[in-house]
MARBA-3410 file (N, C-alpha, C, O; in Angstrom, 1 decimal):
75
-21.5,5.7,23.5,-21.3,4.4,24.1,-22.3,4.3,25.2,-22.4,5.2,26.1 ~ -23.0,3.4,25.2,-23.8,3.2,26.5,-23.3,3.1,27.9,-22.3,2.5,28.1 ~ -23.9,3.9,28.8,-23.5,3.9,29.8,-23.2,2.2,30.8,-23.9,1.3,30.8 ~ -22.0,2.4,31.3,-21.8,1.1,32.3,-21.2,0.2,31.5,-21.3,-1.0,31.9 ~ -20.6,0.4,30.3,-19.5,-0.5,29.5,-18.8,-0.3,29.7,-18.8,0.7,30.3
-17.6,-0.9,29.5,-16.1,-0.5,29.4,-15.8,-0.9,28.1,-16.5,-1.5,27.3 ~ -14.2,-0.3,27.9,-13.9,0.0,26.7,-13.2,-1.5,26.2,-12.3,-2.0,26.8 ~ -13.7,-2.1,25.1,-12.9,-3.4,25.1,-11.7,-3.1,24.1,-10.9,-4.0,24.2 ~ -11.2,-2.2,23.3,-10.7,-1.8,22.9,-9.3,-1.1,23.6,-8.9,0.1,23.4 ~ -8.8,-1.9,24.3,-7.6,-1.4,25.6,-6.3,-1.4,24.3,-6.3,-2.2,23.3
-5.5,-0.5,24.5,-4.5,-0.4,23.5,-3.1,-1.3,24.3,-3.1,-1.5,25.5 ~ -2.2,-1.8,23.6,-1.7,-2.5,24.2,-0.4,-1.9,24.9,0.1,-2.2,26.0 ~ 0.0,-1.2,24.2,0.9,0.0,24.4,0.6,1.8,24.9,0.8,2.8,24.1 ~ 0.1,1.9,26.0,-1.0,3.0,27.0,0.2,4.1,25.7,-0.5,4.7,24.9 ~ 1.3,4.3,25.7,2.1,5.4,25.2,1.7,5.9,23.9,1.8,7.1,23.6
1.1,4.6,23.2,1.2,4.8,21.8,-1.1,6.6,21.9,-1.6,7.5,21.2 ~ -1.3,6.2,22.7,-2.2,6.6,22.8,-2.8,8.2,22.0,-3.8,8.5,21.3 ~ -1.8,9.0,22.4,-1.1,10.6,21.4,-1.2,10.3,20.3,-2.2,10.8,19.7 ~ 0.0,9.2,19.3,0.1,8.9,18.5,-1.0,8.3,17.5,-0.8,8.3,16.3 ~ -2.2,7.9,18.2,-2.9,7.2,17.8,-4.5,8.1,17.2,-5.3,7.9,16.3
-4.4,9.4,18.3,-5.1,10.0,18.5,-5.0,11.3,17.2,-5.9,12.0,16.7 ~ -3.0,11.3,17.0,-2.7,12.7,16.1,-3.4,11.6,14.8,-4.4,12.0,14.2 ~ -2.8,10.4,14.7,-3.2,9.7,13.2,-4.6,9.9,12.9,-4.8,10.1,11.7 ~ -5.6,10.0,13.7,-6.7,10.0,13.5,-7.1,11.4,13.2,-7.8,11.6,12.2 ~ -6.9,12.2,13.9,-7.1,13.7,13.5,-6.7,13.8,12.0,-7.4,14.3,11.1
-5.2,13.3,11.7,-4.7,14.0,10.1,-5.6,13.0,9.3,-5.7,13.4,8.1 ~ -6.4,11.8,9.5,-6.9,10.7,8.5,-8.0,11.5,8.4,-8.5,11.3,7.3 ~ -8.7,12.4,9.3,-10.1,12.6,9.2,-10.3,13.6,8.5,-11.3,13.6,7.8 ~ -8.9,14.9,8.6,-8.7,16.1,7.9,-8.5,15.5,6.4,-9.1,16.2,5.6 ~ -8.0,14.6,6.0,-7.7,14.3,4.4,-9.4,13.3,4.0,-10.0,13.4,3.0
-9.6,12.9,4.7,-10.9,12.8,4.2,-12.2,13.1,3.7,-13.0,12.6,2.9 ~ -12.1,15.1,5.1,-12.9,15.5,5.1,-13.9,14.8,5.8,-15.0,14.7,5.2 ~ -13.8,14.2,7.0,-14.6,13.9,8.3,-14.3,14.6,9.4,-13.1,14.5,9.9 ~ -15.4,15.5,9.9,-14.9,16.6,10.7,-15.5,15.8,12.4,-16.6,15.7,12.7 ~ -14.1,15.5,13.3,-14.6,14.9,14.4,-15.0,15.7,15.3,-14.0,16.5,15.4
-16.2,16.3,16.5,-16.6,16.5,17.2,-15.7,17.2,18.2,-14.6,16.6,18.4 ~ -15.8,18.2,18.8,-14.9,18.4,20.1,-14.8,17.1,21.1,-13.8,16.4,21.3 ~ -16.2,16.9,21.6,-16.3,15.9,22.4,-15.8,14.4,22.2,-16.0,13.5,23.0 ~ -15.1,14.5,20.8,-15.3,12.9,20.3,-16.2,12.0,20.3,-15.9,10.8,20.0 ~ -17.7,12.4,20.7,-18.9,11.2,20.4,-19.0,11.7,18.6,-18.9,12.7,17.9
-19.3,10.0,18.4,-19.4,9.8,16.6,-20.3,9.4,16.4,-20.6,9.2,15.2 ~ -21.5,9.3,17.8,-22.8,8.4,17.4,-23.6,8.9,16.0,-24.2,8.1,15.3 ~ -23.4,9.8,15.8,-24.1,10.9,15.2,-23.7,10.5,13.2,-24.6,10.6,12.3 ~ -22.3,10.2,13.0,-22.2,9.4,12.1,-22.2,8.2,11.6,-22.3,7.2,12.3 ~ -22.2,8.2,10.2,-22.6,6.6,9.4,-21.6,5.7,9.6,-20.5,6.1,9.9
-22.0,4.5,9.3,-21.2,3.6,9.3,-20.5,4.0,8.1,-19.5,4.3,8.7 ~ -20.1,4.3,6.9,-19.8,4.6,5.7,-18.4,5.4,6.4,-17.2,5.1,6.3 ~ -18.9,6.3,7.0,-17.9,7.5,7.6,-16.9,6.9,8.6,-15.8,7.3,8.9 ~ -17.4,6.1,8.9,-16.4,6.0,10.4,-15.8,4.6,9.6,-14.7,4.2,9.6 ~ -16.6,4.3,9.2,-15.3,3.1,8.5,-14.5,3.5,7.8,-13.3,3.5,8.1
-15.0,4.2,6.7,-14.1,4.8,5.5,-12.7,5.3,6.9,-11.6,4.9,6.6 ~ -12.7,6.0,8.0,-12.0,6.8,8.6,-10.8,5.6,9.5,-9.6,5.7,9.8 ~ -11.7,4.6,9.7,-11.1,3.5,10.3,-10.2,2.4,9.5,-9.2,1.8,10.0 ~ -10.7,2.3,8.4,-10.1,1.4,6.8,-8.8,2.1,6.9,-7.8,1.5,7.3 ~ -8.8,3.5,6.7,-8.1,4.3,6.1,-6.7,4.7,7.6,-5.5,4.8,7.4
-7.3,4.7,8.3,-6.0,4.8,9.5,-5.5,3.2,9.8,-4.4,3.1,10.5 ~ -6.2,2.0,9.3,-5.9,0.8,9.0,-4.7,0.7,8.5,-3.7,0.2,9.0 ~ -4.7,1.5,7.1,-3.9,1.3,5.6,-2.7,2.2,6.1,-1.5,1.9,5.7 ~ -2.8,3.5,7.3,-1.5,3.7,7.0,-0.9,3.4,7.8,0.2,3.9,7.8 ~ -1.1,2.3,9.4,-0.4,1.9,10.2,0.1,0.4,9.3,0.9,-0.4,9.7
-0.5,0.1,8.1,0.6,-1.1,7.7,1.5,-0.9,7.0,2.4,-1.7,6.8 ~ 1.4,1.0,6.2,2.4,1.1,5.1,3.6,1.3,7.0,4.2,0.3,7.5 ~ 3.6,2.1,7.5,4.0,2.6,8.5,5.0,1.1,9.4,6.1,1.2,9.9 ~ 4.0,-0.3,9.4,4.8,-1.4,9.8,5.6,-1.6,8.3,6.8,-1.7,8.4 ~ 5.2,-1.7,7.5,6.4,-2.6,5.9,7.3,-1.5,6.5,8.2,-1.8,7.2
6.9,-0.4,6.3,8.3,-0.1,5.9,9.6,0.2,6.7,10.7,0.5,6.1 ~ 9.2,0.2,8.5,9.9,-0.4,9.6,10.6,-1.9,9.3,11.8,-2.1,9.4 ~ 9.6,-2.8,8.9,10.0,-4.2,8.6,11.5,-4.4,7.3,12.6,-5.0,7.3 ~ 10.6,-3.6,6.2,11.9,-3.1,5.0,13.2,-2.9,5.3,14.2,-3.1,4.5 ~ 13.3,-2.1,6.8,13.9,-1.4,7.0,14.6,0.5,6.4,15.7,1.0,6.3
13.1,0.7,6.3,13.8,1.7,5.8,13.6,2.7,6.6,14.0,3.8,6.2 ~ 13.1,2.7,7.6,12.7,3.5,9.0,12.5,4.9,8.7,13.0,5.9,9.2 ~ 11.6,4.7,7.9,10.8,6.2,7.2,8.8,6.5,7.8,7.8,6.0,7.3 ~ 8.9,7.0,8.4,7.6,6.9,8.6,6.6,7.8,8.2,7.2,8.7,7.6 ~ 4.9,8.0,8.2,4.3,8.7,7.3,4.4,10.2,8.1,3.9,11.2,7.5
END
């Protein structure tokens, strides 16, 4: 990220933050995208960080249906 930006990407719920951070660890391990200690990604493709971002997309909607369903089962 270039220096002297801020992040526009503010989460709306500061808590969910952990949560959001374990999702992304287990999406990266099943895809075989191995993230950085530091977490800089500059270094990867667009291909990779989407595929990684699509994919943590897909399971925060199975994750809302099926809250919505009610069947309060989560992944």
């Amino acid at each position: 990220m270039a220096q002297g930006r801020s992040r526009s990407n503010n989460l709306v719920v500061p808590q969910a933050r952990q949560a959001l951070e374990q999702l992304k660890m287990e999406a990266a391990r099943e895809l075989g995208v191995t993230i950085p200690q530091d977490g800089y990604m500059g270094s990867y493709t667009s291909r990779e960080t989407g595929s990684l971002g699509g994919y943590i997309t897909k399971r925060l909607v199975q994750q809302a249906e099926q809250q919505l369903s009610g069947s309060g089962r989560t992944l």
